[in-house]
FIDOLUM-29791 format. One record per residue: residue number from 1; residue in three letters; y, x, z of N, C-alpha, C in turn. Coordinates in steps of 0.1 Angstrom, whole numbers, plus 5000, padded with zeros to 4 digits. Atoms other than C-alpha are relative to their C-alpha. Layout:
BEGIN
[atom NUM, ALA, [Y, X, Z], [Y, X, Z], [Y, X, Z]],
...
% end
This chain:
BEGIN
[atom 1, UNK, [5001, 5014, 5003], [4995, 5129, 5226], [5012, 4992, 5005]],
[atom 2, UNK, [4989, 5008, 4995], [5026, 5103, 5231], [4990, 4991, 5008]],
[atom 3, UNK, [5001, 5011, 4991], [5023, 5085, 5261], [5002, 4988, 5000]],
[atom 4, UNK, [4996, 5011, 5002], [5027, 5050, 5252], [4996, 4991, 5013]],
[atom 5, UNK, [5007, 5012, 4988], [5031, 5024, 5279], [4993, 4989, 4991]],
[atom 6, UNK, [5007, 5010, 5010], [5005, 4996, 5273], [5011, 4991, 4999]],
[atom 7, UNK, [4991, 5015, 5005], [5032, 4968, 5262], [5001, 5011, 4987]],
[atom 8, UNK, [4996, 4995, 5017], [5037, 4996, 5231], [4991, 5003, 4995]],
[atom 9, UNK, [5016, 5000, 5006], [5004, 5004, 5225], [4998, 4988, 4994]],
[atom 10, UNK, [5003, 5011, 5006], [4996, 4970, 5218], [5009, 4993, 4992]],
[atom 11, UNK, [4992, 5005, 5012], [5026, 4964, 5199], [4994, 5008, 4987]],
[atom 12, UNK, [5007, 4996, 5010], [5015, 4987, 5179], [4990, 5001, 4990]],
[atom 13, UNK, [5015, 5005, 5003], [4977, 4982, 5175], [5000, 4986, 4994]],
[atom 14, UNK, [5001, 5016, 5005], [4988, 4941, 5169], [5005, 5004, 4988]],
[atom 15, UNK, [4990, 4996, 5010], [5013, 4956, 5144], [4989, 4999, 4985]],
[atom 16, UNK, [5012, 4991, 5010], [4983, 4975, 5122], [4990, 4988, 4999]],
[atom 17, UNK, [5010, 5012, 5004], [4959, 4949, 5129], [5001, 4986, 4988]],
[atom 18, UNK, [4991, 5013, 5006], [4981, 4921, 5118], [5003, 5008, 4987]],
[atom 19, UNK, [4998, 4994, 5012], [4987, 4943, 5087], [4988, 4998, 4991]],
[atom 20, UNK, [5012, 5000, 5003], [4953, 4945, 5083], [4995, 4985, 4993]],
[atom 21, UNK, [5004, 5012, 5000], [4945, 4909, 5082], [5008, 4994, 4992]],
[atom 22, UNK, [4991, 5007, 5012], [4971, 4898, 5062], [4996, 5004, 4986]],
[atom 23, UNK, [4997, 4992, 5014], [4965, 4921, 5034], [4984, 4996, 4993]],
[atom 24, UNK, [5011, 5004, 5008], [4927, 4906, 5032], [5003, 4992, 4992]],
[atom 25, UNK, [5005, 5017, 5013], [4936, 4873, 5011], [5007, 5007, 4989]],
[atom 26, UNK, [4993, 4998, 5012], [4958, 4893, 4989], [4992, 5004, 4987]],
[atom 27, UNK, [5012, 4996, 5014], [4925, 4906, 4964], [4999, 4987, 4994]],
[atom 28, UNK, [5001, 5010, 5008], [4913, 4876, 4962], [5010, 4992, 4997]],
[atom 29, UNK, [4991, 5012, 5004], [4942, 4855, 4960], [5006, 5010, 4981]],
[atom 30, UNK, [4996, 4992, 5010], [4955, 4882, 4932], [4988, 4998, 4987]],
[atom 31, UNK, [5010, 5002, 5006], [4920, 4880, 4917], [4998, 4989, 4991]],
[atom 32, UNK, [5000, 5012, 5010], [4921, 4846, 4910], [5009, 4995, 4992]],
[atom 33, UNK, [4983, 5000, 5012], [4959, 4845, 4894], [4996, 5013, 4989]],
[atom 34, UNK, [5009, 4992, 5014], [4940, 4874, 4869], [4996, 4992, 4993]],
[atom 35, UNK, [5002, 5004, 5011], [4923, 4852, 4856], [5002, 4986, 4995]],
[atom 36, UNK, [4990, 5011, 5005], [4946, 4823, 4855], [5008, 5003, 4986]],
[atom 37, UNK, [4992, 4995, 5007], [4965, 4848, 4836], [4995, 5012, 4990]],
[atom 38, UNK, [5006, 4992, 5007], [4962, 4877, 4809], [5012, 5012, 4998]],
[atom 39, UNK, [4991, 4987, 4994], [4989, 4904, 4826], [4994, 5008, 5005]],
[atom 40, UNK, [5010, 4989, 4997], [4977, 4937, 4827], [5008, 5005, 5011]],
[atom 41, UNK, [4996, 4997, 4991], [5005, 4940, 4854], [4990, 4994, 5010]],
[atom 42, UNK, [5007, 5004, 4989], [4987, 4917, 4877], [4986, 5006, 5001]],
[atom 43, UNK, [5013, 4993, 4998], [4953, 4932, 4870], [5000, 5013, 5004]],
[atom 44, UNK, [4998, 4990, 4991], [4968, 4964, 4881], [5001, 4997, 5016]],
[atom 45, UNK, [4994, 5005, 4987], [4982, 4947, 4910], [4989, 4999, 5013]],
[atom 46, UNK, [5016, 5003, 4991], [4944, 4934, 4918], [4994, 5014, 5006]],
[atom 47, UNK, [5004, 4984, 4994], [4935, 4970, 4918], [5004, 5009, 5011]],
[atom 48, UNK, [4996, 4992, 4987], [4956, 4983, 4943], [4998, 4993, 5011]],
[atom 49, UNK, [5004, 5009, 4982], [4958, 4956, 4970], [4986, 5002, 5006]],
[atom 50, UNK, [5014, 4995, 4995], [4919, 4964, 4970], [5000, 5011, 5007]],
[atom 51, UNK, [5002, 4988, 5000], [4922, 4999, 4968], [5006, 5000, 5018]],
[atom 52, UNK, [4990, 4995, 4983], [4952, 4998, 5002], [4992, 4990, 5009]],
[atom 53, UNK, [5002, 5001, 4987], [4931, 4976, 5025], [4988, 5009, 5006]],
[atom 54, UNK, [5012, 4994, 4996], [4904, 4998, 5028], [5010, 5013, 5009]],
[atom 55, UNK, [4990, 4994, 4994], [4935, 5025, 5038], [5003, 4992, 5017]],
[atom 56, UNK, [4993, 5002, 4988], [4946, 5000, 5061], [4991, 4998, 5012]],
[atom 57, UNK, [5006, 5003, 4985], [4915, 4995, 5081], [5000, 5015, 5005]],
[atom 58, UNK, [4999, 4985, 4994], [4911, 5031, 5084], [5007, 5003, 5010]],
[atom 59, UNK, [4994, 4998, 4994], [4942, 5033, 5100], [5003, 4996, 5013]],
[atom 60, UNK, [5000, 5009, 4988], [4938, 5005, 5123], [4988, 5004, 5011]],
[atom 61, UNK, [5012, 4997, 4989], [4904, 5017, 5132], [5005, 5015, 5007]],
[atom 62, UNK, [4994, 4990, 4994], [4919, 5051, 5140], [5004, 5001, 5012]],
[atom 63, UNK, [4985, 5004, 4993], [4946, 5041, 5160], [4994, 4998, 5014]],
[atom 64, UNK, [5001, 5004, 4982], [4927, 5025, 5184], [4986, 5007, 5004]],
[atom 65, UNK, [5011, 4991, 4990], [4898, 5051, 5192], [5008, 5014, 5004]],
[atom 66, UNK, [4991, 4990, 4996], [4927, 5077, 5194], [5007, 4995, 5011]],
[atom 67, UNK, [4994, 5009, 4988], [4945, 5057, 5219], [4988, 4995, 5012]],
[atom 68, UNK, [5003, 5008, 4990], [4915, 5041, 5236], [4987, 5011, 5003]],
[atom 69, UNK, [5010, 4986, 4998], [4891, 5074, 5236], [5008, 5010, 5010]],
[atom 70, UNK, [4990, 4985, 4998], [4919, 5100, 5240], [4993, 5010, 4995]],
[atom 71, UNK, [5004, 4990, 5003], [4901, 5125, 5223], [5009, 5013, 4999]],
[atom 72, UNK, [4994, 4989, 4996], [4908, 5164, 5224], [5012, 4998, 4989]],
[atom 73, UNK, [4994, 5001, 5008], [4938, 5172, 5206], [4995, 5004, 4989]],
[atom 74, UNK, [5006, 4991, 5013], [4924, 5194, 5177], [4992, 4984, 4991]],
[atom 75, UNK, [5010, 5007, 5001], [4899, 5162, 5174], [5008, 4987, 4992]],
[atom 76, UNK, [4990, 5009, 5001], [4931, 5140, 5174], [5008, 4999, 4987]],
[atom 77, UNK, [4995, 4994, 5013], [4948, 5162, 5146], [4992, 4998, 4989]],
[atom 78, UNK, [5012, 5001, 5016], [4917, 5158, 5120], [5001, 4981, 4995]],
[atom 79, UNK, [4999, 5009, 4998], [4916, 5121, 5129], [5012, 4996, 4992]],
[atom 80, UNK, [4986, 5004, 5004], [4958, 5117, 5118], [5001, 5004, 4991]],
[atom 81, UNK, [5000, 4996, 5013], [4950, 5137, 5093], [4993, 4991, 4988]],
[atom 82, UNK, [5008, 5010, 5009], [4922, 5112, 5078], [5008, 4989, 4997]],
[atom 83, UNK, [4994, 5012, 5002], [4945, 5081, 5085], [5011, 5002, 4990]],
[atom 84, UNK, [4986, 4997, 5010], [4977, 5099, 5063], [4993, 5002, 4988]],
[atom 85, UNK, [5005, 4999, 5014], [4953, 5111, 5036], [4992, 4990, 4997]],
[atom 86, UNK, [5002, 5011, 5007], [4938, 5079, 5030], [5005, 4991, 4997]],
[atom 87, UNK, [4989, 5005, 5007], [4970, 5063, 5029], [5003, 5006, 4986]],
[atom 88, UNK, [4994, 4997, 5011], [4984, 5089, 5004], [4985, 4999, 4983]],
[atom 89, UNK, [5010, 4999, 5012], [4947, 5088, 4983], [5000, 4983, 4995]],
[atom 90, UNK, [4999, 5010, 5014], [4950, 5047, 4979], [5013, 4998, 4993]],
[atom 91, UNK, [4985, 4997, 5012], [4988, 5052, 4965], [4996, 5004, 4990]],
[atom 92, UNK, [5003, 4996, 5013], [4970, 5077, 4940], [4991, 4993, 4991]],
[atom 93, UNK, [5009, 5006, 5004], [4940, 5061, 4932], [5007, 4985, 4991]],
[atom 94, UNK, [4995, 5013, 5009], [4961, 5025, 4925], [5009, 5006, 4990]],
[atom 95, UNK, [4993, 4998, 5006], [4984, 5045, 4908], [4996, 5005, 4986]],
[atom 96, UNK, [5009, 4992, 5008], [4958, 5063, 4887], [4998, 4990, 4994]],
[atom 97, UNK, [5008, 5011, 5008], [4937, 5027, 4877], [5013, 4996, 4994]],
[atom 98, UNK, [4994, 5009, 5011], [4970, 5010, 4866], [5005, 5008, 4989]],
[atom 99, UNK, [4998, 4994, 5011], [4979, 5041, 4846], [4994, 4998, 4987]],
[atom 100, UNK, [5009, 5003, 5008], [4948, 5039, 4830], [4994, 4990, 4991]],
[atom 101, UNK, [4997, 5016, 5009], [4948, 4999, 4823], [5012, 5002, 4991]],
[atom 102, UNK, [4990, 5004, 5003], [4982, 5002, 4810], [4999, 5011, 4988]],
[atom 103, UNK, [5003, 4991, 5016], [4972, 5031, 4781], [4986, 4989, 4993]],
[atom 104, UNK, [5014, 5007, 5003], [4940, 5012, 4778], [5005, 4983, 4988]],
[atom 105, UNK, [4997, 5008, 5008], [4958, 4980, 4768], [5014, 5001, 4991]],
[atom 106, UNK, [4992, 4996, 5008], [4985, 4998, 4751], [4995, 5002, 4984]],
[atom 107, UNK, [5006, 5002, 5018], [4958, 5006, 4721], [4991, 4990, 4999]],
[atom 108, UNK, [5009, 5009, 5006], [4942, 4973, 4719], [5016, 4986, 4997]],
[atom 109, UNK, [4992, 5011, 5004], [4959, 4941, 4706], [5005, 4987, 5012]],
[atom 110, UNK, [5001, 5007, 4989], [4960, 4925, 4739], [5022, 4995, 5000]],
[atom 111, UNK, [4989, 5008, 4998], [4992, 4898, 4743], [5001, 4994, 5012]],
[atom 112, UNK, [4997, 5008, 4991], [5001, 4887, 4777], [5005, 4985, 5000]],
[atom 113, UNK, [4996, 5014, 5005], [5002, 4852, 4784], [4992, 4993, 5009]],
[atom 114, UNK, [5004, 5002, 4989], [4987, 4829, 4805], [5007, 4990, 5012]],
[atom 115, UNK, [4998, 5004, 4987], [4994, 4810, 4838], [5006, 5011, 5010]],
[atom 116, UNK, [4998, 4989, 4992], [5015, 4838, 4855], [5008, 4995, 5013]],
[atom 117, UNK, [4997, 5004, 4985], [5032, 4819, 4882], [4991, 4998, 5014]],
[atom 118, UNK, [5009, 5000, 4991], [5003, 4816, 4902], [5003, 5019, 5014]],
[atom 119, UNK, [5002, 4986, 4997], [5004, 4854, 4904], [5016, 5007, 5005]],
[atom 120, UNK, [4985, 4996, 4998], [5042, 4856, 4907], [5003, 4996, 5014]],
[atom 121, UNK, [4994, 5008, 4987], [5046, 4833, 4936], [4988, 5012, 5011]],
[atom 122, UNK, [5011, 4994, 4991], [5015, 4859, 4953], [5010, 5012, 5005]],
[atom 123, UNK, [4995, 4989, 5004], [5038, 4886, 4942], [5013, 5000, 5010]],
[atom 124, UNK, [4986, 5004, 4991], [5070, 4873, 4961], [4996, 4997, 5017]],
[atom 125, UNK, [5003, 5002, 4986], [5056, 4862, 4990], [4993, 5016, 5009]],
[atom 126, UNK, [5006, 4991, 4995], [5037, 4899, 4991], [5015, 5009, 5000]],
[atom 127, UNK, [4987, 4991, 4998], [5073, 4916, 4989], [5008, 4995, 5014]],
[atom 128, UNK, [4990, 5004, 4985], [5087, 4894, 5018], [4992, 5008, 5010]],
[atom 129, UNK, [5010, 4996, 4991], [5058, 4903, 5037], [4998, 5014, 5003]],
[atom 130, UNK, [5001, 4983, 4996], [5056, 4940, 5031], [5012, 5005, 5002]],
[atom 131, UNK, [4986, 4999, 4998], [5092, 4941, 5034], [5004, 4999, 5013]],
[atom 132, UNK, [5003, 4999, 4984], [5089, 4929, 5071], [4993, 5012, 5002]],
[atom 133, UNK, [5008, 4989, 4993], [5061, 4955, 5079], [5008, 5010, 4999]],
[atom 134, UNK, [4998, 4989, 4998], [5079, 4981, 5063], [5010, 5000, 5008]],
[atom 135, UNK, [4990, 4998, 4986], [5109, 4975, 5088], [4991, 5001, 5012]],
[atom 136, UNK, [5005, 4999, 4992], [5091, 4968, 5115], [4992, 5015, 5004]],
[atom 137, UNK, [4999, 4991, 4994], [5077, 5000, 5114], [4999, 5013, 4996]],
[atom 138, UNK, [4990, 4997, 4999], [5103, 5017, 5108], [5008, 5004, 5012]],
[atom 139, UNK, [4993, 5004, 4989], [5117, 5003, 5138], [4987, 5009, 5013]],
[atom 140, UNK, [5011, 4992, 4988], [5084, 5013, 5158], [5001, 5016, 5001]],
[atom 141, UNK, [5000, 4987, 5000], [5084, 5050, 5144], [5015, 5007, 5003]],
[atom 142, UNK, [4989, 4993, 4995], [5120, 5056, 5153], [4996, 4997, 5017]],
[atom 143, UNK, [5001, 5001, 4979], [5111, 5042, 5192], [4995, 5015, 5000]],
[atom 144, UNK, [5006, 4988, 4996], [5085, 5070, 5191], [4992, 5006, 4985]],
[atom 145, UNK, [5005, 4997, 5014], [5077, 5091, 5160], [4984, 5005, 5004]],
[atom 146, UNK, [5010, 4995, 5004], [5041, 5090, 5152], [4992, 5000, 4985]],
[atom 147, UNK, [5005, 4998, 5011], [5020, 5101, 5123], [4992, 4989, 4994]],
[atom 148, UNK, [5006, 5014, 5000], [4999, 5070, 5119], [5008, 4990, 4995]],
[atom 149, UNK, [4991, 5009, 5003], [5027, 5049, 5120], [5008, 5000, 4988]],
[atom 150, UNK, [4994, 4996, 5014], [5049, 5070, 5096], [4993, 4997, 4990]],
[atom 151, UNK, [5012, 5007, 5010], [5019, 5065, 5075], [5004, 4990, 4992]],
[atom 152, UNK, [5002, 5018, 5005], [5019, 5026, 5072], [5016, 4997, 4999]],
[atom 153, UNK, [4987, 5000, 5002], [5059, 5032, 5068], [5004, 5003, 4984]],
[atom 154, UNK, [4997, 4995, 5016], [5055, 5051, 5037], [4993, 4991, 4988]],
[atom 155, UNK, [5007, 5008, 5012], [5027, 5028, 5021], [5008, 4989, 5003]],
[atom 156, UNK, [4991, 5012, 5008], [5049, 4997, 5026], [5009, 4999, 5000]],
[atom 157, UNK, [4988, 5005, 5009], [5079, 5007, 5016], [4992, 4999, 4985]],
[atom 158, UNK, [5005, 5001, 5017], [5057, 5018, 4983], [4997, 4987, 4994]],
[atom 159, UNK, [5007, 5012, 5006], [5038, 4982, 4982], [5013, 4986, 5000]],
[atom 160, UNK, [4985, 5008, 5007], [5077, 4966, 4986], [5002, 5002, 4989]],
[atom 161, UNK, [4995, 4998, 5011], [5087, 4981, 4957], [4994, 5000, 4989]],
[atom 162, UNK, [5010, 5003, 5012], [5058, 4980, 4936], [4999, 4984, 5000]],
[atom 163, UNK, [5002, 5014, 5001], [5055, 4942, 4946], [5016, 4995, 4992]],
[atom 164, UNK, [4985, 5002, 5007], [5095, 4942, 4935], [4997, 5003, 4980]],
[atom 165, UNK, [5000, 5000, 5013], [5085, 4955, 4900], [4991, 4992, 4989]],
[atom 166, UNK, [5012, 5007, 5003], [5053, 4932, 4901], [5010, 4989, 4992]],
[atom 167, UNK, [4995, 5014, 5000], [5077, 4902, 4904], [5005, 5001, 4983]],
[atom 168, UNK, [4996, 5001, 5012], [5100, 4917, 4876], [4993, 4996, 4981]],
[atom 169, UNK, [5011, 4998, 5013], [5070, 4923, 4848], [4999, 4984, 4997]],
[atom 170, UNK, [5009, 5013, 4996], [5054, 4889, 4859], [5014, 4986, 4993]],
[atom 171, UNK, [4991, 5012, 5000], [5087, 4869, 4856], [5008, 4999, 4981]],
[atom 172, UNK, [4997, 4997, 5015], [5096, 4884, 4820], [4991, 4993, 4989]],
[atom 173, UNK, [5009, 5010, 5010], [5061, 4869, 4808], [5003, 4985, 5006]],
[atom 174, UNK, [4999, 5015, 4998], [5069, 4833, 4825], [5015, 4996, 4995]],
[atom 175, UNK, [4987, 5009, 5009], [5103, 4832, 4808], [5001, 5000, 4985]],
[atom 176, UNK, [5000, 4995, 5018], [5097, 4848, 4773], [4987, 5000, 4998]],
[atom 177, UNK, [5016, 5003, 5005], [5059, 4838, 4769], [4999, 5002, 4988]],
[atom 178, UNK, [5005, 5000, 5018], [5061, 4840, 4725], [5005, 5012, 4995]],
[atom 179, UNK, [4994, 4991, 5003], [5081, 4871, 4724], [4991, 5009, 4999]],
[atom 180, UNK, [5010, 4987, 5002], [5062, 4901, 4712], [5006, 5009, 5004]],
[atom 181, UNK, [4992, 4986, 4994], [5088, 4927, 4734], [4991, 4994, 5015]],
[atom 182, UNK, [5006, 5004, 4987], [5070, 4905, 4762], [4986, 5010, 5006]],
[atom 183, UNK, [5016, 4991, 4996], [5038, 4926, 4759], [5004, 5014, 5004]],
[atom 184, UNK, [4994, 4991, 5000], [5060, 4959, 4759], [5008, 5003, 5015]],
[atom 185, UNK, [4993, 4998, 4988], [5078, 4949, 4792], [4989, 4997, 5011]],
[atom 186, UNK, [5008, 4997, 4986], [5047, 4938, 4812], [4991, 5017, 4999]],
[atom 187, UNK, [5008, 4989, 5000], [5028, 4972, 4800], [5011, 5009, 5006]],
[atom 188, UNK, [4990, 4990, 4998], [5063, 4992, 4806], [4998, 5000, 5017]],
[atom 189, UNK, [4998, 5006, 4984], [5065, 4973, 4845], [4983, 5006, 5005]],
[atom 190, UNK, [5011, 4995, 4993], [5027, 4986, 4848], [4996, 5018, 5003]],
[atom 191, UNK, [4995, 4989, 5002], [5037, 5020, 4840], [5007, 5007, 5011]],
[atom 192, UNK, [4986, 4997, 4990], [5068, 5023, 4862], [4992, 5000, 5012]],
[atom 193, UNK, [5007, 5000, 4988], [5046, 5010, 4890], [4991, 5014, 5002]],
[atom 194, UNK, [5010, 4991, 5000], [5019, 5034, 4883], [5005, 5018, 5003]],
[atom 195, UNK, [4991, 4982, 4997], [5042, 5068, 4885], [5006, 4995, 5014]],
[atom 196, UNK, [4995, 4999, 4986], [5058, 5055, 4914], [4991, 5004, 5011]],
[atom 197, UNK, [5010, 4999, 4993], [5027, 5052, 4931], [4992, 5016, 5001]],
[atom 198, UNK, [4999, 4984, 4996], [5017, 5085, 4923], [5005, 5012, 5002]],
[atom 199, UNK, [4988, 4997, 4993], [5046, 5099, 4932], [5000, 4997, 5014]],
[atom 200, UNK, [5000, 5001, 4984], [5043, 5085, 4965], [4991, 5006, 5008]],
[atom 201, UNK, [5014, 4999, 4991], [5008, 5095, 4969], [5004, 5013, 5002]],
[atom 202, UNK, [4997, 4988, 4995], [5017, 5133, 4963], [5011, 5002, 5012]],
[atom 203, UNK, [4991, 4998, 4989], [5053, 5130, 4983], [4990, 4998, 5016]],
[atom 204, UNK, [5007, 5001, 4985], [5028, 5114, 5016], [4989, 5012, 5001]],
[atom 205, UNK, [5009, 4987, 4998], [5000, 5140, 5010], [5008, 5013, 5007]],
[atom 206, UNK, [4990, 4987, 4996], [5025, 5166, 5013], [5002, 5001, 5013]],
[atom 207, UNK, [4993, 5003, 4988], [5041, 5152, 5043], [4987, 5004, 5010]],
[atom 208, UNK, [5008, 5000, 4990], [5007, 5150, 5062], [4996, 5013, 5004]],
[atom 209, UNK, [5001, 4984, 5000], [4997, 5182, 5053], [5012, 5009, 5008]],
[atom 210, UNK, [4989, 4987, 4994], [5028, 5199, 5062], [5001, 5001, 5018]],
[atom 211, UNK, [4998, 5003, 4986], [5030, 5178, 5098], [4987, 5000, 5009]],
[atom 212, UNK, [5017, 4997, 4994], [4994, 5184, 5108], [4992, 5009, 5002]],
[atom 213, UNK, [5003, 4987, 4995], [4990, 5213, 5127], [4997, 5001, 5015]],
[atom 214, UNK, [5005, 4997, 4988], [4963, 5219, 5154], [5010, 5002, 5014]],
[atom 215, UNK, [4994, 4995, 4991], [4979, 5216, 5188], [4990, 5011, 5013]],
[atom 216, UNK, [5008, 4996, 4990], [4961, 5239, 5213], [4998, 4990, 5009]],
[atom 217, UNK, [5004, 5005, 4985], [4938, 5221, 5240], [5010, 5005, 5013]],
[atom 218, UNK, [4998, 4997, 4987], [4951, 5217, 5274], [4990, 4994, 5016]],
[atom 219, UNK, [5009, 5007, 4991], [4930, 5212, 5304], [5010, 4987, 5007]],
[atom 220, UNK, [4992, 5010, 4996], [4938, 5178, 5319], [4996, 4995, 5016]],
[atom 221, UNK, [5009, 5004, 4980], [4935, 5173, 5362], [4998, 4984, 4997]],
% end
C-alpha cells in the first residue's frame, strides 16, 4: 500500500470527491438542454455523463475504505480492480448507447435543430472542467503512481475530448441550422465520440487487467 501522508490523502480524497460532486448537475443540466434541443449528439452526451457518475462514486467510495480501513492487500487488489473496471465499463457502455442512437437516428428522418446553445455553453464549461481534473491528476499520479487515480486520469482525459467533439457537433447545428449536411455532421460527431469511447474503454480494461496482480500478504507489527 503507498504511504500517503494525511495532507495527500486528503488531497486526494477532496480531489475524487469534488469530482464527484461536480459531475452530479451535469445529467440534469444536459437533460434539460435535450429537450430544448433535437441533437442526437447531446442525447448521447446525456447518456454518458449518467453512465460516468455512477463510475465516479465508485471510485470515490473505494478510495476512502482502502485508505481508511487498510484492508489486506489481496482484498485491496480486487477493490482497484473494481474502481478501474468500472471506469473502463462506463467508457464502454456510453460508448455503446451513443453508437446505438447514432445508427438509430441515422435510419429515421430525424433533422437536428432546436435550441442547442443551452447544451453548448454545458458542453464548454464541461471541457474546462474536465480539462482541470484531468491535469490535476495527472499531476497527483506522477507525485505517487496509483491505480485509482490513474483511473480518473484516463476517464477525464476521455470526457475532455469527448466534451471537445460535443462542442464541435453542437456548434455546427447553432451555425448552419437549415442545412441538410448539418444532420450528417452532428450524427458523424456522435460517431467519432462513440469509437473513441470504446476505444478507451478497451485501452483502460487492458491497463487494469494487466497492472492488477495479487501482492502477497505481509504480517504487520
Amino acid at each position: 500500500m503507498i504511504n500517503y501522508s494525511q495532507e495527500q490523502l486528503k488531497s486526494r480524497e477532496k480531489t475524487l470527491l469534488a469530482a464527484f460532486l461536480l459531475s452530479m448537475w451535469a445529467p440534469l443540466a444536459t437533460g434539460i438542454a435535450v429537450i430544448m434541443s433535437r441533437s442526437s449528439t447531446q442525447l448521447a452526451d446525456f447518456s454518458r455523463r449518467s453512465v460516468e457518475l455512477t463510475a465516479l462514486f465508485v471510485s470515490w467510495t473505494i478510495f476512502r475504505y482502502i485508505h481508511g480501513k487498510k484492508p489486506a492487500p489481496a482484498v485491496r487488489t480486487k477493490l482497484e480492480r473494481v474502481a478501474g473496471l468500472s471506469v473502463a465499463t462506463a467508457l464502454g457502455l456510453s460508448g455503446v448507447i451513443m453508437l446505438f442512437l447514432a445508427v438509430y437516428r441515422f435510419s429515421t428522418s430525424f433533422i437536428p435543430g432546436g435550441n442547442v446553445y443551452p447544451g453548448l455553453a454545458i458542453a464548454f464549461l464541461g471541457a474546462v472542467t474536465n480539462g482541470w481534473f484531468w491535469r490535476r491528476y495527472t499531476f497527483l499520479n506522477l507525485d505517487h503512481s496509483d491505480n485509482i487515480i490513474e483511473s480518473q486520469k484516463r476517464l477525464y482525459r476521455a470526457k475532455t475530448i469527448v466534451d471537445i467533439c460535443v462542442i464541435s457537433a453542437l456548434a455546427s447545428v447553432a451555425l448552419l441550422p437549415s442545412r441538410s449536411s448539418t444532420r450528417y455532421v452532428d450524427l458523424a460527431g456522435t460517431v467519432a465520440v462513440s469509437v473513441y469511447l470504446i476505444w478507451s474503454s478497451v485501452r483502460s480494461g487492458r491497463n487494469v487487467l494487466a497492472k492488477q496482480t495479487v501482492i502477497p500478504s505481509r504480517s504487520v507489527e
